[in-house]
N, C-alpha and C positions, 0 to 999 in steps of 0.2 A: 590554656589548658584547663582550668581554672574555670571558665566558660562551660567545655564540652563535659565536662562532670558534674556541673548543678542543671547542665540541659540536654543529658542526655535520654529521659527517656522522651522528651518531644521530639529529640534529632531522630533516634533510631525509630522512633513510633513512626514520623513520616518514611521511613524507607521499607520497613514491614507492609507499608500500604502500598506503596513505588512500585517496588516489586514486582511482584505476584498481577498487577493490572499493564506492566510491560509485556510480561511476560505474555498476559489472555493477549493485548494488542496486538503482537507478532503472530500469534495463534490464528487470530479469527481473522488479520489485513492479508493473509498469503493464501486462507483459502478461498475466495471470491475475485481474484485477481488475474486467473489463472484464464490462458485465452488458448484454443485449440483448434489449428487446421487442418484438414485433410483433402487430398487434392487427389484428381488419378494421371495418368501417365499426359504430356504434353497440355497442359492446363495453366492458364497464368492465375497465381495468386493473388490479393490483396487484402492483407491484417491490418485494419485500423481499430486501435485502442479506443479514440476517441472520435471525433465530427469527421465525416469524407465528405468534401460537395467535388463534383465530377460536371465537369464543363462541356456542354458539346460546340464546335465550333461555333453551328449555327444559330446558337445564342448571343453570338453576338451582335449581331444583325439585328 
């Protein structure tokens, strides 16, 4: 206890900083992340987040 009261303005100093840069994190990581499809009637879709490689058979020949 003893501790946290000779160090507490370095403790709480780091958390004032913690914070407020969690917080922007959360903020600016959800709006760039954001993926939107739109299809019309009888249409197949395909959402890929990251790398598609799409195989034709006769590649492998």
């Amino acid at each position: 206890m003893d501790w946290i009261i000779e160090n507490k303005e370095w403790l709480f100093g780091g958390v004032l900083v913690a914070v407020p840069l969690a917080l922007l994190g959360l903020f600016v990581s959800n709006k760039k992340n954001k993926q939107v499809q739109k299809s019309g009637d009888s249409s197949t879709n395909i959402q890929v987040g990251g790398s598609l490689n799409i195989r034709n058979k006769n590649d492998d020949e």
